[in-house]
N, C-alpha and C positions, 0 to 999 in steps of 0.2 A: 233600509240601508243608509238610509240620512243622507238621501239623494233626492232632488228637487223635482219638480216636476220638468219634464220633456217639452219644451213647445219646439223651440226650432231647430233645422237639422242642415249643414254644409257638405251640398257636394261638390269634390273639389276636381272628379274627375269624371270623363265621359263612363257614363253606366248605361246598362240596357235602361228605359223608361218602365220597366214594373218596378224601377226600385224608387222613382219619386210615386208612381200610383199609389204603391203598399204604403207608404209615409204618409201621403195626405189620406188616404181614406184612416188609416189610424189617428187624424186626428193634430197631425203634425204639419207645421209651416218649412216647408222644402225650397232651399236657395240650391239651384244649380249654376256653377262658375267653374268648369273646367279648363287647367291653362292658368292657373294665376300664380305669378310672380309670388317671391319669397313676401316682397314688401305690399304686395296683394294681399295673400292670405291672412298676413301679420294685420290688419286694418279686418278683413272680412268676420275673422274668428271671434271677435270681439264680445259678440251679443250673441255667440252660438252654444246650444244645449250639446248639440251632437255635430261630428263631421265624420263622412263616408271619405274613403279616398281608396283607389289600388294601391301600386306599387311609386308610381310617379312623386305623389305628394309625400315631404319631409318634413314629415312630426317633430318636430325637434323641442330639446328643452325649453329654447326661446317660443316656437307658438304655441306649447303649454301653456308658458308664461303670460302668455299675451291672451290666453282664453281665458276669461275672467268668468265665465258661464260654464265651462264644456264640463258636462259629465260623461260622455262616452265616445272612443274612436273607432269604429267601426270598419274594417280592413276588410274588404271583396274581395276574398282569395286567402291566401296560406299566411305564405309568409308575413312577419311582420317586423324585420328589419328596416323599413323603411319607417320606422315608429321609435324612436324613444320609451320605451316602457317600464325604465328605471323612474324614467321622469315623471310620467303620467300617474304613475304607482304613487312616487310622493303626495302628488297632487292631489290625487283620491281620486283620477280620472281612466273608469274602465275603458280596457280596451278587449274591442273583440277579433275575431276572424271567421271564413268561415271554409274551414279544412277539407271538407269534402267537395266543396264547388267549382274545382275546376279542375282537379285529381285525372278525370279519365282524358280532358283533353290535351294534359301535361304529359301525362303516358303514353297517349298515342302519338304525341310530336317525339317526343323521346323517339318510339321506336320508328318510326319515319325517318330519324336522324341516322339509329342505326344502318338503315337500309340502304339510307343514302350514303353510307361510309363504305358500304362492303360493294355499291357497285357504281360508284363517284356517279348520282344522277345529276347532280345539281351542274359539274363540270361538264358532264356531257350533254345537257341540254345547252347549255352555256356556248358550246362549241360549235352545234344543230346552227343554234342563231347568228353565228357569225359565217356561216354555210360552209362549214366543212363534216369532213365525213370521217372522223377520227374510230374506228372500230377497234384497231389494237392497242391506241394509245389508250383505252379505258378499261382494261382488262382489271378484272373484278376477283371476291372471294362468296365460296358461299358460306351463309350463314349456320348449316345444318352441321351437327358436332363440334362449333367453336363453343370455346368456354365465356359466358359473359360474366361478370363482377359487376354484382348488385351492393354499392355503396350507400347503405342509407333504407331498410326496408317498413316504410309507413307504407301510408295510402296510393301513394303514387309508384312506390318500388315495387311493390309485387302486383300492382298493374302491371308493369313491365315486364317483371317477370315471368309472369305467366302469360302473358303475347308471345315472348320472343322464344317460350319453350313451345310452341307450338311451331315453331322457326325447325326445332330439331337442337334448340342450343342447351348446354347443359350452362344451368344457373347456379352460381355460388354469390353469397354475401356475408355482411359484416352492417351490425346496428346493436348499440350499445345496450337496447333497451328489449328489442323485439326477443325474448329467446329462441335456442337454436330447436326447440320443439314448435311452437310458432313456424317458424318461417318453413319447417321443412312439411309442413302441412298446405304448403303452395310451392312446392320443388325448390325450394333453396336450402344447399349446406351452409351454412354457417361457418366462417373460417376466422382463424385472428387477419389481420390486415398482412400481417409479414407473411402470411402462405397465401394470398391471395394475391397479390402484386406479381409475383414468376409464374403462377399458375392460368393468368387469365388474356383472351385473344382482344374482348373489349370492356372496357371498364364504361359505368356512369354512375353519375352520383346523386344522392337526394334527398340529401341532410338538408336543416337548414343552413344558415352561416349564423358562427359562434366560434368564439377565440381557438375551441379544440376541433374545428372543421375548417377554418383558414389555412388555406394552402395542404389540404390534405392531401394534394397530385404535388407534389416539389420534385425537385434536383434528385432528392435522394430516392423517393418511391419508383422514380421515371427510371435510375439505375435499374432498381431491382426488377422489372418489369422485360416480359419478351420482346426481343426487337420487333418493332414493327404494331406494337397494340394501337387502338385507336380507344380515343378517350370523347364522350359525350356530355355535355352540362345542360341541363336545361333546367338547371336548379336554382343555386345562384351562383354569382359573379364573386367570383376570390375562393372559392372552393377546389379551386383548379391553380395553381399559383402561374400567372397568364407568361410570364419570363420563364418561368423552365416550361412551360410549353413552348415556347416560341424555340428554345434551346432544342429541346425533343425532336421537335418537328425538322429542324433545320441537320441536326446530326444522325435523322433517320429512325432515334430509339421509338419514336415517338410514328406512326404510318397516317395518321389522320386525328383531325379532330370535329366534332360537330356542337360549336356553340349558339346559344339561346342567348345567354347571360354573358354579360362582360364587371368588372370593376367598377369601369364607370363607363356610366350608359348618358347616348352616345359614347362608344368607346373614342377617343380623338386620337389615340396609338393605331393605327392601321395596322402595323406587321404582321399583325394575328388574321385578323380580318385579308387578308391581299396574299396570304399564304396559298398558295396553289392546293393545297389538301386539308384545309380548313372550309369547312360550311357553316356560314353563317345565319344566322337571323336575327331581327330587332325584340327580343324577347316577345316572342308570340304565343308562349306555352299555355295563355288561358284566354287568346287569343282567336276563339270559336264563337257561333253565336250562342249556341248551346249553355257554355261555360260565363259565358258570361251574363246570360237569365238566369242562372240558378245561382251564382256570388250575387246579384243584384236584388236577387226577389232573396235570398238569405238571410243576406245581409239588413235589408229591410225589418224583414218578419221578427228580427232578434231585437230590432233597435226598438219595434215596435209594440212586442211581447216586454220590454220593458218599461219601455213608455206608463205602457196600462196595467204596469205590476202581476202579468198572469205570468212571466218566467223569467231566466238567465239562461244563454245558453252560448255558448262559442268563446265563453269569456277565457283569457289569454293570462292576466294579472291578478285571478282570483278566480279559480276553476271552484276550491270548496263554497262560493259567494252565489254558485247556482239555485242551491238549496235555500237557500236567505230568502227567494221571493216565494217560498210555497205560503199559502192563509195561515196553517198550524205551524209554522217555526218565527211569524213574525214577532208575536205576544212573548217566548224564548228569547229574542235577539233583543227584546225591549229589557227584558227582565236583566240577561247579561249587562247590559250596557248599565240598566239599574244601581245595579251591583258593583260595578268597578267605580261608580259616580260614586256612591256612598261609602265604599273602601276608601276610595280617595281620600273623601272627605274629612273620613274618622283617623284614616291612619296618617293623615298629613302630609304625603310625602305621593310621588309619583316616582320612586327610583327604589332599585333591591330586585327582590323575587316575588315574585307572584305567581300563586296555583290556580290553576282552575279544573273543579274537580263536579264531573258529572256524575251523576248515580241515578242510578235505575235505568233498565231495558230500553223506554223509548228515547233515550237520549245518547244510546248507545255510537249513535255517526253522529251526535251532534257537537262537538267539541270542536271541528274542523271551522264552525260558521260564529259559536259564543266565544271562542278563544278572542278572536280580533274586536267582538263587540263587547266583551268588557275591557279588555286594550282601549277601545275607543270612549269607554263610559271611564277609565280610569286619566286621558288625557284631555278627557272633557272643556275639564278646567284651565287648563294650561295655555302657554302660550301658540298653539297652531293657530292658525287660521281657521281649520277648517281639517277635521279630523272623522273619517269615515270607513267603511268596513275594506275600502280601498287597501286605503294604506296606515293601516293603525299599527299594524304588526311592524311595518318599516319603523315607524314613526315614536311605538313603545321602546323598540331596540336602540335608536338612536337618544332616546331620553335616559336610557343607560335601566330599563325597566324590563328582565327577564321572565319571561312567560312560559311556565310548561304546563302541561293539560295531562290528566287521568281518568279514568274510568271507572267506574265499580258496579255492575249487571244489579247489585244490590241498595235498594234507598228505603230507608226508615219509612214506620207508618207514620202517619196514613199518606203518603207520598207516594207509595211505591209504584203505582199505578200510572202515576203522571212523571214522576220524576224529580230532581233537586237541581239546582248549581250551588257549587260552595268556590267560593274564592278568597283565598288566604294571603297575605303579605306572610312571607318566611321572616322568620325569626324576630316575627311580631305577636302579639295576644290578638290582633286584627281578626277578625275573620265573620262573613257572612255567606247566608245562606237564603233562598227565596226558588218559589217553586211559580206555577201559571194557573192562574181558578179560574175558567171560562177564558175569555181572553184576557185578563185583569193580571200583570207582574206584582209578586206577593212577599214579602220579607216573613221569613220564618225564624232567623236565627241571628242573632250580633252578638259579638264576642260572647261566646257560650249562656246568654242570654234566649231566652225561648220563646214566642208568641205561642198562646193559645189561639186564640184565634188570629192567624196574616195579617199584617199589616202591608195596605195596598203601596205597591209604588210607581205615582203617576202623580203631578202636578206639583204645586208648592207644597212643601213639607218642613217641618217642625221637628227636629229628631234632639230627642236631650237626655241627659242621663243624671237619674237623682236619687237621695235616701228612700226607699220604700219606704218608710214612715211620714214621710214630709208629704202632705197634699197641697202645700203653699205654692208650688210653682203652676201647678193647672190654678188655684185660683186665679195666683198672677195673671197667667197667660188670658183667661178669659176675659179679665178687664182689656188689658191689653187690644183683644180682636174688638172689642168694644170700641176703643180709641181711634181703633185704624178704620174701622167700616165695612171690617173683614170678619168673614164666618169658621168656625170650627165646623170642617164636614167630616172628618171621622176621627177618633179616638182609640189608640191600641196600648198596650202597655205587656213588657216582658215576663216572664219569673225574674223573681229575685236573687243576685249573685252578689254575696259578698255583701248584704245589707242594702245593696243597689239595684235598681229596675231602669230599662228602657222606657220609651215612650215614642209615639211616633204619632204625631200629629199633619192631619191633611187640612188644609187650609184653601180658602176663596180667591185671598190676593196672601204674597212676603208682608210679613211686616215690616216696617223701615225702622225697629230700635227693639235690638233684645235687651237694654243696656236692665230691663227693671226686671229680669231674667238671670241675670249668669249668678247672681249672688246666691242664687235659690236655688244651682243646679251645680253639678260637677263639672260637667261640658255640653255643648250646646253647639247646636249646625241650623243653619236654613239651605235648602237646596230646591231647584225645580227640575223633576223630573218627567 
């Protein structure tokens, strides 16, 4: 992945302690500093591989910026809004999560909340402790035959869902992605949003937040909705638009709310918060002890399973870059990368179109992880800093360099067994080809040029193109390695096209002067791969 090695890891916020144990016994230097200032972290992140943080700590473009080390961010728990991952992404800085780790204790606050809407306990304990004995002022509803509205059904929605139908409630939702065969295999109908807003007694929600889930409770949903619904967050903050709440509540449309999540946390607006039929909490949803050993030792286990290259797994910015750490797809991901170096190279240019076409069976899901590693073998050269299976794909697009991939179940012999890449510049003669022998990246084919036998691609190389009748340029060259102190370690040469042959030479060290070379040859490259 043309990511460094792991030494040290920044936690920025209080975690169960299995999650610095699992770090060091992996072999990793573990700084714990929970609580630190914007212009804190900016100074800490400095010299760090990795940094763990929940929801508190703000990733932002600036301490991207300022991580001059960080290859991976690591998020205990779901969401990852509190992360930059546009930015990271540039960077080539993975980011993980870890989705299932605090799911059931988010569910069961959820339906707590609902509980406590339908028989105000929080107010009525509230009233206990100021020693009154309020019995009719808390008249309550039950929950058995209300309708709830399941906004949002992953991991933690049909938790909920399937709690609160053991309530006797009948469940409907809406989620872009889940279909409505999916969900109705856990009691949820599936509705568009506009037959679900009139239809339902209480809503909650549990999306993430994203530009098309902002404000998805407003002024106008609150319209369409029965007087009197109560609405639940314990998702995030702005999913709820907190002013036509406030509006709802105060004109009645609106009968209760139970928030988790605010906007901005400490919310400093009170009105939401001081509302008489508002329950609150300081976002606690993964706030168990349970939930947060299992995000801590997750969270760990992933940073660590990467550290020592046995996997990927939680990844947020690069979910196909899982498969990138298996033993059998590294020697492929070298090869890719191979390939767009030496396309580069030959076809001079890093901007147009560019194919990447796999062939044969075992290569069949491989496209998704060689796409971005010849992306990355084709910007090699260029001006990044620092260009990885991250963000090569952001990184070729912005160099104005089109990428599309193909398929074919069928690859020439004697190939067909292991497989090919072919990567083309469009509406160029450009085009190579290379397969994987043992673990050794192998060049098969340059501009309809053929090797008999592979030529390997790994270390300094020698690639030229000349008269097949002419054998002056290999003499040249062997004086040449003569001169320099440098050895010829393999030797390959093409079929013949057009009166011309390939060549591709592995060499000890670069030479520092082809100048007694180009005269003897058509074209001529040095590259270290």
């Amino acid at each position: 992945m043309a990511l460094g090695k792991l030494q040290k890891v920044l936690i920025s916020e209080s975690l169960d302690p299995c999650c610095r144990e699992i770090l060091q016994a992996g072999g990793l230097r573990v700084q714990e500093k929970p609580g630190l200032s914007k212009e804190e972290l900016l100074r800490e992140i400095r010299d760090c591989d990795g940094l763990i943080v929940r929801s508190a700590t703000k990733v932002t473009a600036e301490v991207l910026e300022a991580a001059e080390r960080l290859q991976v961010v690591g998020r205990a728990g779901t969401g990852v809004d509190n992360v930059d991952v546009e930015a990271a992404t540039r960077k080539g800085v993975l980011v993980m999560n870890t989705p299932t780790g605090n799911s059931l204790s988010a569910a069961e606050l959820t339906c707590g909340m609902i509980l406590c809407l339908a028989r105000q306990i929080p107010q009525a304990a509230a009233s206990m402790k100021e020693g009154k004995w309020d019995r009719k002022k808390y008249m309550g509803m039950e929950l058995n035959g209300k309708t709830l509205a399941v906004l949002g059904l992953g991991r933690i929605g049909r938790e909920v869902a399937t709690r609160m139908q053991a309530f006797g409630m009948k469940t409907i939702g809406y989620d872009p992605i889940i279909t409505p065969d999916v969900s109705a295999t856990f009691g949820v109908e599936q509705l568009p949003l506009e037959q679900i807003w009139p239809r339902c007694d209480f809503i909650t929600v549990h999306t993430p937040l994203l530009p098309s889930t902002t404000g998805l409770l407003n002024d106008s949903t609150f319209a369409k909705c029965r007087r009197g619904v109560q609405v639940v967050n314990c998702a995030r903050g702005g999913i709820v638009d907190e002013g036509a709440l406030l509006r709802a509540l105060q004109s009645g449309q609106c009968g209760g709310a139970a928030l988790d999540v605010f906007t901005q946390e400490p919310p400093k607006d009170r009105d939401l918060v001081n509302h008489p039929n508002v329950i609150s909490c300081p976002h606690l949803g993964a706030s168990t002890r349970e939930a947060q050993s299992r995000c801590g030792k997750e969270i760990a286990m992933q940073i660590v399973d990467m550290a020592t290259g046995k996997g990927l797994t939680g990844v947020v910015n690069g979910q196909a870059l899982s498969k990138a750490f298996a033993p059998q797809t590294k020697p492929w991901i070298a090869l890719a990368r191979a390939l767009g170096t030496l396309l580069c190279t030959v076809g001079k240019q890093m901007q147009g179109s560019m194919q990447v076409c796999t062939l044969g069976t075992p290569l069949k899901e491989a496209g998704s992880y060689l796409t971005p590693a010849v992306a990355a073998g084709m910007l090699a050269g260029g001006t990044q800093k620092e260009v990885t299976l991250v963000n090569a794909t952001l990184l070729a697009q912005e160099a104005g360099l089109k990428v599309t991939t193909t398929h074919s179940d069928v690859a020439p012999e004697p190939d067909s067994s292991t497989g090919l890449v072919q990567v083309s510049l469009q509406g160029t003669p450009h085009q190579v080809t290379g397969t994987v022998q043992g673990s050794t990246p192998v060049l098969r084919q340059i501009n309809g040029a053929t090797f008999k036998l592979p030529a390997p691609l790994c270390g300094p190389l020698l690639l030229y193109r000349a008269k097949a009748s002419d054998t002056s340029a290999l003499a040249t060259l062997t004086g040449l390695l003569s001169k320099a102190g440098a050895q010829l370690l393999s030797y390959h040469s093409s079929s013949t096209v057009a009166g011309e042959q390939w060549s591709v030479v592995g060499l000890s060290a670069p030479l520092p002067n082809l100048g007694e070379l180009k005269p003897r040859v058509t074209e001529i490259f040095q590259l270290h791969l």
